[in-house]
C-alpha positions as CSV (number, residue, x, y, z in Angstrom):
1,X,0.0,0.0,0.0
2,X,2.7,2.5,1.1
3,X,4.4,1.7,-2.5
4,X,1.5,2.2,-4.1
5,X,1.4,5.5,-2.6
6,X,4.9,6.4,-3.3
7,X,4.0,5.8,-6.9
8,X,1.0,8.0,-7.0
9,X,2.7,10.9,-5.5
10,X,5.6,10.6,-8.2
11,X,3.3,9.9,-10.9
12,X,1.4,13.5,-9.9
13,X,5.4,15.0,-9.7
14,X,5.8,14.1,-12.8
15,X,2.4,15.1,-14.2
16,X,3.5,18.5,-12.3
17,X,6.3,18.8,-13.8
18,X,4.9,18.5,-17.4
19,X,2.8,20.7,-16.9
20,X,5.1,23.4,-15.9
21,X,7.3,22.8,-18.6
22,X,4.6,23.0,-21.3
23,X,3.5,26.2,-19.6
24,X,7.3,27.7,-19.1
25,X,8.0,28.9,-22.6
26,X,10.5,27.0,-23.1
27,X,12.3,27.2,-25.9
28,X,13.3,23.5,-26.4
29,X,10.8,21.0,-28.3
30,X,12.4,17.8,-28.8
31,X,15.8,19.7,-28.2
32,X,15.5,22.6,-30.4
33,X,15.5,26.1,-30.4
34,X,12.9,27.6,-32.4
35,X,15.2,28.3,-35.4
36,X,16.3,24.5,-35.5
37,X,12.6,23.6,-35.3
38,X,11.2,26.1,-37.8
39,X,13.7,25.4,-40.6
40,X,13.0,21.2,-39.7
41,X,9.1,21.4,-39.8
42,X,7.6,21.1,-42.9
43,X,4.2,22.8,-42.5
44,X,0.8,21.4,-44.7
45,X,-1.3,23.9,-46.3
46,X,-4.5,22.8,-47.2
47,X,-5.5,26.2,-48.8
48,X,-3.0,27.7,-51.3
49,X,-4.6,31.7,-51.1
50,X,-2.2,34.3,-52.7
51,X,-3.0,37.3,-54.2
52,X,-2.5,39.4,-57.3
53,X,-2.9,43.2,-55.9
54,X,-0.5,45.9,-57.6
55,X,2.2,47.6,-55.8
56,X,1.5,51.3,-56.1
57,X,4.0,53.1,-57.2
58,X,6.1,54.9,-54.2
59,X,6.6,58.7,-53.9
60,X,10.2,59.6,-55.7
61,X,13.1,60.4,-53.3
62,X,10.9,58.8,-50.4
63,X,11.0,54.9,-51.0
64,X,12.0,52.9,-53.9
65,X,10.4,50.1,-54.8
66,X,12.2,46.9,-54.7
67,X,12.1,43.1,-55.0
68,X,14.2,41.6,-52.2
69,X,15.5,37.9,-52.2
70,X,13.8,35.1,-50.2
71,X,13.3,31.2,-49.9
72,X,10.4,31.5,-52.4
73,X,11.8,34.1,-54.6
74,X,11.9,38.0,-55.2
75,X,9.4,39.4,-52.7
76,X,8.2,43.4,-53.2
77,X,9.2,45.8,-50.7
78,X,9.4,50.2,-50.0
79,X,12.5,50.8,-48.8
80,X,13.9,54.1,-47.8
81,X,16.0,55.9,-50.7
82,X,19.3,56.7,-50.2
83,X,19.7,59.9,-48.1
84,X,23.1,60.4,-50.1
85,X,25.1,61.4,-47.8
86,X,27.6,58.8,-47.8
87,X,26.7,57.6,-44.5
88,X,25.3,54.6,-42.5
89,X,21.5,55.2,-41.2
90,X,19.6,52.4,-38.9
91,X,16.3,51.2,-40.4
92,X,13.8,49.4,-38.9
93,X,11.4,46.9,-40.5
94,X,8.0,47.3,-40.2
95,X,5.6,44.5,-40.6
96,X,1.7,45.8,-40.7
97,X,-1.2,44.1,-39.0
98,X,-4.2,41.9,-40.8
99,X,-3.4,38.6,-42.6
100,X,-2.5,40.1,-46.3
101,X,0.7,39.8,-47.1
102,X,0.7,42.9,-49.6
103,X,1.9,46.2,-49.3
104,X,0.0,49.1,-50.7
105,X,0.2,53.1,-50.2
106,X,-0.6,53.0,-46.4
107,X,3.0,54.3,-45.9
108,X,2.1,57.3,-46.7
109,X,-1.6,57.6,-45.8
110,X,-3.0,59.9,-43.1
111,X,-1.8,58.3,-40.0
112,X,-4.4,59.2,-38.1
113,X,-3.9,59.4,-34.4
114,X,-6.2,57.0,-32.8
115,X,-5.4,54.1,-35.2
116,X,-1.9,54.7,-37.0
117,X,-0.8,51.5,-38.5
118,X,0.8,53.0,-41.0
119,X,4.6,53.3,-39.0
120,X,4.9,56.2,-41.3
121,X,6.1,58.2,-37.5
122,X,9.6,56.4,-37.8
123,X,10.6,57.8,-41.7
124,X,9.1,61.1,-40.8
125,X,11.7,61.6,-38.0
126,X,14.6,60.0,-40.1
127,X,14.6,56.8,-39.5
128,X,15.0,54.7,-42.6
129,X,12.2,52.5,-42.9
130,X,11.1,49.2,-44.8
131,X,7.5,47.8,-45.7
132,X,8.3,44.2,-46.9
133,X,5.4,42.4,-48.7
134,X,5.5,38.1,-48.0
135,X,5.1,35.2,-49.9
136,X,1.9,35.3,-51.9
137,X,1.3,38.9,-51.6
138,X,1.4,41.1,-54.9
139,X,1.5,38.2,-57.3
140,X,4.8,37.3,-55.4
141,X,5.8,33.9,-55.4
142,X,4.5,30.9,-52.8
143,X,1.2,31.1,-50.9
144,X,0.1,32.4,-47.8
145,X,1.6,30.7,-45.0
146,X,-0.3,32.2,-41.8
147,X,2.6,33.1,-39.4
148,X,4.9,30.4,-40.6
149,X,7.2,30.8,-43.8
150,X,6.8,34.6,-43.5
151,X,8.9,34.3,-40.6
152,X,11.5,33.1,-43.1
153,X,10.7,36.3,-45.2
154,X,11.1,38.5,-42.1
155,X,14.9,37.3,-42.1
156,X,15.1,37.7,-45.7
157,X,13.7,40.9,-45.5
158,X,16.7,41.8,-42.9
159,X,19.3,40.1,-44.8
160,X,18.5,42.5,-47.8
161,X,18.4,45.6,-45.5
162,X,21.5,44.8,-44.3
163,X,23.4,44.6,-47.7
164,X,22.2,48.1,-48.7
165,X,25.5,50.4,-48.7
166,X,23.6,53.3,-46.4
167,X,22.3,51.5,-44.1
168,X,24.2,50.1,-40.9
169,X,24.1,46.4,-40.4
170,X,24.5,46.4,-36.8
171,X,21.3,48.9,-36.6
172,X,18.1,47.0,-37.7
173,X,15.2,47.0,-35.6
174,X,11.7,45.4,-36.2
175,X,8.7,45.9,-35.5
176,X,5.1,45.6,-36.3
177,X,1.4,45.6,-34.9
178,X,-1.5,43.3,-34.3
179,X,-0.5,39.8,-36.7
180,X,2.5,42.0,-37.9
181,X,3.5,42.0,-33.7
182,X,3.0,38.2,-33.6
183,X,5.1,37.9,-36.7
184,X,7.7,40.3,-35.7
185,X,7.8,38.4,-32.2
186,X,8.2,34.7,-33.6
187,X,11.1,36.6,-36.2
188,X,12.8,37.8,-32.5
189,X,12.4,34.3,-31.4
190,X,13.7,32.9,-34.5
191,X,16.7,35.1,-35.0
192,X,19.5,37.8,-32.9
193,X,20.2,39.8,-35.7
194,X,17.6,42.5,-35.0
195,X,19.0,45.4,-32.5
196,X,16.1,45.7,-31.2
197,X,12.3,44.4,-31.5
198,X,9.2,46.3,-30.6
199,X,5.8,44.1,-31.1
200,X,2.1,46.0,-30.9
201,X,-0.7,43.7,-29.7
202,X,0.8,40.2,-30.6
203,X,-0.8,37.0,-29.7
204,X,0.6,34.2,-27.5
205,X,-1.1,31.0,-28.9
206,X,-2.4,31.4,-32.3
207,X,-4.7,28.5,-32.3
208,X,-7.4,30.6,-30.2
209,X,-7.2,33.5,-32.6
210,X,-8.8,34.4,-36.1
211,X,-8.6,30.4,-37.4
212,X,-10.6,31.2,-40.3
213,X,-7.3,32.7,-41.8
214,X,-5.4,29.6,-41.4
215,X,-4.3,28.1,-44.2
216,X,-2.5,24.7,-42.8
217,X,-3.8,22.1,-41.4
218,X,-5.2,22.7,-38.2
219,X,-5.4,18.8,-37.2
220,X,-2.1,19.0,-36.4
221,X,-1.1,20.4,-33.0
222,X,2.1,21.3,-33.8
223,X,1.5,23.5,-37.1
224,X,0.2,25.7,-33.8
225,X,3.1,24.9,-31.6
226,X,5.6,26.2,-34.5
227,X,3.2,30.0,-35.0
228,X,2.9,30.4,-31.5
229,X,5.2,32.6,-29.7
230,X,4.6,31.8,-26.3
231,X,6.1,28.4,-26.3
232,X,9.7,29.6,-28.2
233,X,10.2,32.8,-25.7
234,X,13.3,31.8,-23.8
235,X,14.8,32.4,-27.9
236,X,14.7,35.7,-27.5
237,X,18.0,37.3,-27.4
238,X,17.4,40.5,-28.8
239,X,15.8,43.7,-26.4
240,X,12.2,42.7,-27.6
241,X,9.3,45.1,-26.2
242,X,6.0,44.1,-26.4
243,X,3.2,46.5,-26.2
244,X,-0.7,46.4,-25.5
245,X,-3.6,48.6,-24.5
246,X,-5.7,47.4,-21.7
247,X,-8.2,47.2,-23.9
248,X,-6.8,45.3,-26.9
249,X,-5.3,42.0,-26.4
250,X,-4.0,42.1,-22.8
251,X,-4.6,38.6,-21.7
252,X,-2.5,37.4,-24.3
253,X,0.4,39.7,-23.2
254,X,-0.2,39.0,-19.8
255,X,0.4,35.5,-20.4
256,X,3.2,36.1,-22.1
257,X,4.9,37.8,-19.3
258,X,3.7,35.4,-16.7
259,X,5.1,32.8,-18.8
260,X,8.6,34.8,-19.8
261,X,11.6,34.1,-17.9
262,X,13.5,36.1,-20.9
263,X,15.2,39.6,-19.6
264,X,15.6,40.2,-23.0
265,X,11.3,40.5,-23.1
266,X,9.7,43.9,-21.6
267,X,6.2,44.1,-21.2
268,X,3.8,47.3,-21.0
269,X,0.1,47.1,-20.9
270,X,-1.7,50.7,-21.1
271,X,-4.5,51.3,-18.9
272,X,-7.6,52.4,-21.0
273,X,-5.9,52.1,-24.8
274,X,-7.2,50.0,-27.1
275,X,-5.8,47.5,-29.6
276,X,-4.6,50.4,-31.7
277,X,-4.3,53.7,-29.8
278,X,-0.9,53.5,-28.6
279,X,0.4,52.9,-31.6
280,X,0.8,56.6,-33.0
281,X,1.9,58.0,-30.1
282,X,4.5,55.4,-28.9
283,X,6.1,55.0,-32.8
284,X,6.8,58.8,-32.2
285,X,8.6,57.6,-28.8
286,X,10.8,55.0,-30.5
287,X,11.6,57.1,-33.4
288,X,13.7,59.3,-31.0
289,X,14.8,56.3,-28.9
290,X,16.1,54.4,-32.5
291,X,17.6,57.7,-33.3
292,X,19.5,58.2,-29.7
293,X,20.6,54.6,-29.7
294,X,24.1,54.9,-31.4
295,X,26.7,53.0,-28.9
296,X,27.8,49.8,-30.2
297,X,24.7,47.9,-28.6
298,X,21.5,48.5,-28.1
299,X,20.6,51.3,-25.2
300,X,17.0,51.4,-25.4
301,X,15.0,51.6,-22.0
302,X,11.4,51.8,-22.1
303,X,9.7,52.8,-18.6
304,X,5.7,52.9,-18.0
305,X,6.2,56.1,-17.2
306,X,7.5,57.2,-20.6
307,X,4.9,55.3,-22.6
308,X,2.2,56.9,-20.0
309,X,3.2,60.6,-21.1
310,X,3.3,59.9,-24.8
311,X,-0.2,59.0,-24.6
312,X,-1.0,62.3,-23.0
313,X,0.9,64.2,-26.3
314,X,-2.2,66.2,-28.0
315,X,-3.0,64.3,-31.6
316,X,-0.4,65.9,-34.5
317,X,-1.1,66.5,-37.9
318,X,2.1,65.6,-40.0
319,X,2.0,67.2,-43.6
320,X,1.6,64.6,-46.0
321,X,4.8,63.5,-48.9
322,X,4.1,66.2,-51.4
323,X,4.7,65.6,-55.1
324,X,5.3,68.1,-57.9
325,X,2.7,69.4,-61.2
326,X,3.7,71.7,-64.1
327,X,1.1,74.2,-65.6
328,X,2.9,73.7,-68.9
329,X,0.9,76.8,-70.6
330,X,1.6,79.2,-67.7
331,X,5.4,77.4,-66.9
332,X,4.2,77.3,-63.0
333,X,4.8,74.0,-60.8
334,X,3.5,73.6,-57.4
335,X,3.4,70.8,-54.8
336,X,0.7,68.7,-53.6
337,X,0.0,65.8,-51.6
338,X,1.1,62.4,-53.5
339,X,-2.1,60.5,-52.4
340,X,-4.4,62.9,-54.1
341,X,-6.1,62.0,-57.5
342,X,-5.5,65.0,-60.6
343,X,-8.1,65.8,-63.0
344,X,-7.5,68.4,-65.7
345,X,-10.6,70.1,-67.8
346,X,-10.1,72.5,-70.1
347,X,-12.8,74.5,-71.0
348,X,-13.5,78.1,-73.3
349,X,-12.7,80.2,-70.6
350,X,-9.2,78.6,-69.2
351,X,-8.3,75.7,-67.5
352,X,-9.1,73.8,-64.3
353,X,-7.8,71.2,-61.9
354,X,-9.4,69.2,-59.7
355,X,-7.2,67.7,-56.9
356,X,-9.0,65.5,-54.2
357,X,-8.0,62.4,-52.1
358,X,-9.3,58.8,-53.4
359,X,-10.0,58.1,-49.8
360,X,-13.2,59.3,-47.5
361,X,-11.4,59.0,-43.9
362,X,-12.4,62.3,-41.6
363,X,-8.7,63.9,-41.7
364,X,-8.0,66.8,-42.8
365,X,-5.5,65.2,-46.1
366,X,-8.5,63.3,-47.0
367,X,-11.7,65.8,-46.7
368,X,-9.7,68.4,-48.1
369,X,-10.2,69.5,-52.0
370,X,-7.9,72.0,-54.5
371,X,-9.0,74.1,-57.1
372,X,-6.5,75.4,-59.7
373,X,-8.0,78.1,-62.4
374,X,-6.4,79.9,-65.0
375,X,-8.4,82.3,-67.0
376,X,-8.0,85.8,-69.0
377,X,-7.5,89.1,-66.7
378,X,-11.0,90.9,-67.5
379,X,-9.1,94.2,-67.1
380,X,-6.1,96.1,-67.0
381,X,-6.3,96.4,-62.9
382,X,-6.2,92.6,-63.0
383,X,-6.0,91.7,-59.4
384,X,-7.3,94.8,-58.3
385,X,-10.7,94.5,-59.7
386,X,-10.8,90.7,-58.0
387,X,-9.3,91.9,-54.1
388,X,-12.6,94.4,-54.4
389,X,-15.3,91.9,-55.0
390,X,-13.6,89.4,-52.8
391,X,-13.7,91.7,-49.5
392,X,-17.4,93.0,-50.9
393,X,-17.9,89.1,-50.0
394,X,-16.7,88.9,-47.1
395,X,-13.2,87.6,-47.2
396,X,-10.2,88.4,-46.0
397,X,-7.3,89.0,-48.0
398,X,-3.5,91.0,-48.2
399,X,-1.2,91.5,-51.1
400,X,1.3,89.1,-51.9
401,X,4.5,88.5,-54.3
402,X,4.8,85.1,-55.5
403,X,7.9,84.8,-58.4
404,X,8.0,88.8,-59.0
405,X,4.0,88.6,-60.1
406,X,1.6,90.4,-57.6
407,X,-0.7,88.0,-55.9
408,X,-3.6,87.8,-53.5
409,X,-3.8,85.5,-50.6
410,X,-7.2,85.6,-49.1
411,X,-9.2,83.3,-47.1
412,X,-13.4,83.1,-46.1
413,X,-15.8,81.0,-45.0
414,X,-18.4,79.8,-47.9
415,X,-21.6,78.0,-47.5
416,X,-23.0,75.3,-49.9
417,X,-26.3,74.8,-51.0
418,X,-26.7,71.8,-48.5
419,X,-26.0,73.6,-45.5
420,X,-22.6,73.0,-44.6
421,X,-19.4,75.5,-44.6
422,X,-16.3,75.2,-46.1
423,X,-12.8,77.3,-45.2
424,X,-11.4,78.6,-48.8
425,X,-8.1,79.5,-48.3
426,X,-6.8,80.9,-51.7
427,X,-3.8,82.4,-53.6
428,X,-4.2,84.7,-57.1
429,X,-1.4,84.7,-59.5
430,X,-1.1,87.2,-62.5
431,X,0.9,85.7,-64.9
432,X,0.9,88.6,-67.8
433,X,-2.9,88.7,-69.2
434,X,-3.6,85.1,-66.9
435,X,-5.0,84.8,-63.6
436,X,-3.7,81.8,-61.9
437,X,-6.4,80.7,-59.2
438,X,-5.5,78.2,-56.3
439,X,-8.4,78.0,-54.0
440,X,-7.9,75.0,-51.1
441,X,-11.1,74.1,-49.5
442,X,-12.1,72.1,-45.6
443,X,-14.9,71.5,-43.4
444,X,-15.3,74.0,-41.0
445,X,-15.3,71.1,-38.4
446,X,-11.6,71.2,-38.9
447,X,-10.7,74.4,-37.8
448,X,-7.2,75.1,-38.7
449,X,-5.8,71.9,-39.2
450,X,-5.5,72.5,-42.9
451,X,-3.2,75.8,-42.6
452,X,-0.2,74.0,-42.9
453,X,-0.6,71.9,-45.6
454,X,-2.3,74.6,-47.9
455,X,0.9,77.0,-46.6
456,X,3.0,74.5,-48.3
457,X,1.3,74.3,-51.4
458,X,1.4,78.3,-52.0
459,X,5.0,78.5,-51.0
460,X,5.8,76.3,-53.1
461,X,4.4,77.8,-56.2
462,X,7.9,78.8,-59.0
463,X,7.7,79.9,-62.5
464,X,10.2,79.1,-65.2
C-alpha cells in the first residue's frame, strides 16, 4: 500500500512537472531552439490563397520600390532611398497588422492618431524605414503561409536591409502591430540579428485566434506549436518590447509575461488604450529612442512612465509627402500631396484642376479638396478688380508677391447649397494677361488643421 502511494505521488510530480514545462515557454521542443525547429518542420497547407494586388508606385526620393530575395523568390518591398550622404543610417522593418501579405500606399496615408498603422512616424523623424510584402502577396511567389514561412521572409527581408550600402548592419530594428507583432515576435524568437524588437498587440497562442485565416492544417497540433510565440520565448535574445492597450489583447500579453523568464522581453500594458491607440503616439517615442541609440549595442529603456506621457501628447497632424505638377501653358509648378487624384478640364474660358484624395477618412488630407483656375485678366487692374469683389464678399485677403508677379492670398468661410461651410483659403497669381487661381477648401469642423498643408502648397508655387 505505502508503495502504491509512493508511486501515486511521483506519478502526480511528474504530471507537475509537465505541466510546468509545457506552460514555461520554453524554448526547447524535442531539443530545439525555435530556429532548428522552424527550418525542420515542414508545415501542410490545405489552402493555397495568394493574391494578385499591384504595388503602387512609391513617392520619388521617399521609397523605392524593390524586389528583395527570399526562400520563395523575389518578394516586393518600399525601402527608404538613399539619403546620399555617404553615411550609414539604422532602419527598422516594419511589418503591418491583418493577414495580407501585400503592401499598398498605407506608408504614406493619413496616420491618423487613434489608429496609425501606418509606422509612417519612424521615416518622418529620419529613421529609414522598410515595408516588406510576404510570400503570396502582390503576385509574389509561394502562398500564404499564416505566421509560418513569413517568418522566413522577415529574415530575408533583414538580410536585404542589411546589404544596402547606407544602411548600418548592426542597426536593424523590427517591429510591427497586431498579426504583424506576432510575426515580428516569432522573427525575434527565430533570429538575434535585430537590435532591437518592438511588437504592438501580438498573440501568444495562435490556435485561439482568427482560425478562419489559417491556411495549414489545423489537425495537427504542432503547425500551432511552430506560430505560436509563447512556447519559443526563452529564444529571444534580442531587447524585444512588447506593447498592448488594456483594452486590446492584454490577456494574451499577460500570459506572455507570466510565462517569460527572458530579460531580454519587456512588457507594458496601457490602462484604458485599445488595440490600436498606442500605436501613434509610442512610434513617435521609439523614433527618437532608435535615433539616440548609437553606442555599439543597443541602449534602449522603455519605462511605463514614458509610454504613460506619450499618450498624454495632443493628436499631431504631420504634412503629407508632397509631389510636384507643371502648368505647362503658364510654366508654373507647385506641390501637392502624393495621395491625391489630378483631373485636368479644359474648357472656353481657361483651364481647371481638380485635386482630391481617393480616400473618404475624416482627416483633414482626405476631406480636403484643390482648385486650380487659370483664366483671361477681364481688365487692365487685373487683381485689383478681383481683391474688391472678394472683400465685398466677405473675405479676407492682403497682397502678396509670389515669383516677381503680384498676388492675392485671401481666405473666407463659404456655405453650400446643403447647408454645410467650407474654409477657402486661396492664392491669385497674374501671370501677364492670366490669372492663376489656387483655392484650397475644408470642413469648418476642422478648424485650422488644414493651414499648414495649404501653406505649403502656396510656398511652393515657382515659375520658369
Amino acid at each position: 500500500m505505502k508503495f502504491h502511494k509512493v508511486r501515486a505521488s511521483c506519478a502526480l510530480l511528474l504530471a507537475a512537472m509537465l505541466l510546468l514545462t509545457a506552460c514555461s515557454g520554453s524554448s526547447k521542443k524535442n531539443g530545439q531552439t525555435f530556429a532548428q525547429a522552424h527550418d525542420s518542420f515542414e508545415t501542410k497547407l490545405v489552402r493555397e490563397d495568394s493574391d494578385s494586388d499591384p504595388v503602387p508606385p512609391p513617392p520619388e526620393g521617399v521609397f523605392d520600390q524593390v524586389c528583395y530575395p527570399s526562400k520563395v523568390g523575389d518578394l516586393a518591398a518600399y525601402v527608404s532611398s538613399d539619403p546620399g550622404d555617404g553615411q550609414k543610417h539604422p532602419m527598422i522593418i516594419w511589418v503591418v497588422g491583418g493577414w495580407g501579405n501585400g503592401i499598398d500606399d498605407f506608408p504614406w496615408t493619413y496616420p491618423a492618431w487613434d489608429n496609425d498603422q501606418t509606422g509612417s512616424a519612424f521615416w518622418q523623424a529620419g529613421v529609414l524605414t522598410m515595408y516588406p510584402s510576404f510570400r503570396g502577396g502582390n503576385g509574389n511567389p509561394g502562398h500564404y503561409e499564416a505566421l509560418f514561412g513569413e517568418v522566413d521572409d522577415i529574415i530575408s527581408a533583414y538580410e536585404y536591409a542589411a546589404s544596402l550600402p547606407y544602411v548600418d548592419p548592426q542597426r536593424i530594428y523590427l517591429g510591427g502591430h497586431s498579426t504583424g507583432g506576432t510575426r515580428a515576435l516569432l522573427a525575434a524568437e527565430y533570429s538575434d540579428k535585430f537590435r532591437a524588437v518592438f511588437c504592438f498587440g501580438a498573440v501568444d497562442e495562435v490556435k485561439y485566434h482568427n482560425n478562419s485565416q489559417f491556411t495549414f492544417d489545423t489537425s495537427d497540433e504542432m503547425e500551432y506549436t511552430m506560430r505560436s510565440p509563447i512556447h519559443w520565448l526563452d529564444d529571444v535574445h534580442s531587447p524585444t518590447f512588447l506593447i498592448e492597450g488594456s483594452d486590446g489583447n492584454a490577456d494574451n500579453l499577460r500570459n506572455i509575461e507570466k510565462t517569460s523568464k527572458n530579460s531580454q522581453i519587456s512588457c507594458y500594458i496601457i490602462e484604458g488604450a485599445d488595440h490600436f491607440a498606442a500605436l501613434a503616439p509610442v512610434t513617435q517615442l521609439l523614433a527618437g529612442k532608435i535615433l539616440a541609440d548609437t553606442g555599439p549595442q543597443c541602449s534602449i529603456t522603455l519605462t511605463m512612465e514614458e509610454l504613460e506621457q506619450a499618450m498624454t501628447r495632443e493628436p499631431s497632424f504631420p504634412l503629407p509627402v508632397m509631389t510636384e505638377y507643371r502648368l505647362e501653358e503658364q510654366g508654373m509648378r507647385f506641390s501637392y500631396p502624393f495621395i491625391w487624384d489630378v483631373e485636368s478640364e479644359a474648357g472656353e474660358d481657361g483651364f481647371q484642376l481638380s485635386l482630391y484624395s481617393p480616400y473618404d477618412d475624416e482627416n483633414p488630407w482626405d476631406m480636403a479638396a484643390m482648385y486650380v483656375y487659370t483664366y483671361e485678366a477681364d481688365s487692365e487692374s487685373g487683381l485689383s478688380d478681383i481683391a474688391g469683389a472678394l472683400q465685398s464678399a466677405g473675405y479676407e485677403i492682403q497682397d502678396a508677391e509670389v515669383c516677381g508677379r503680384a498676388a492675392l492670398e485671401g481666405y473666407g468661410l463659404e456655405e453650400l447649397s446643403s447647408g454645410n461651410y467650407f474654409n477657402n483659403s486661396f492664392l491669385m497669381i497674374q501671370n501677364g494677361d492670366t490669372i492663376v487661381e489656387i483655392n484650397f477648401y475644408l470642413h469648418e469642423d476642422f478648424g485650422d488643421a488644414g493651414d499648414a498643408l495649404f501653406q505649403a502648397i502656396a510656398g511652393s508655387v515657382t515659375f520658369d
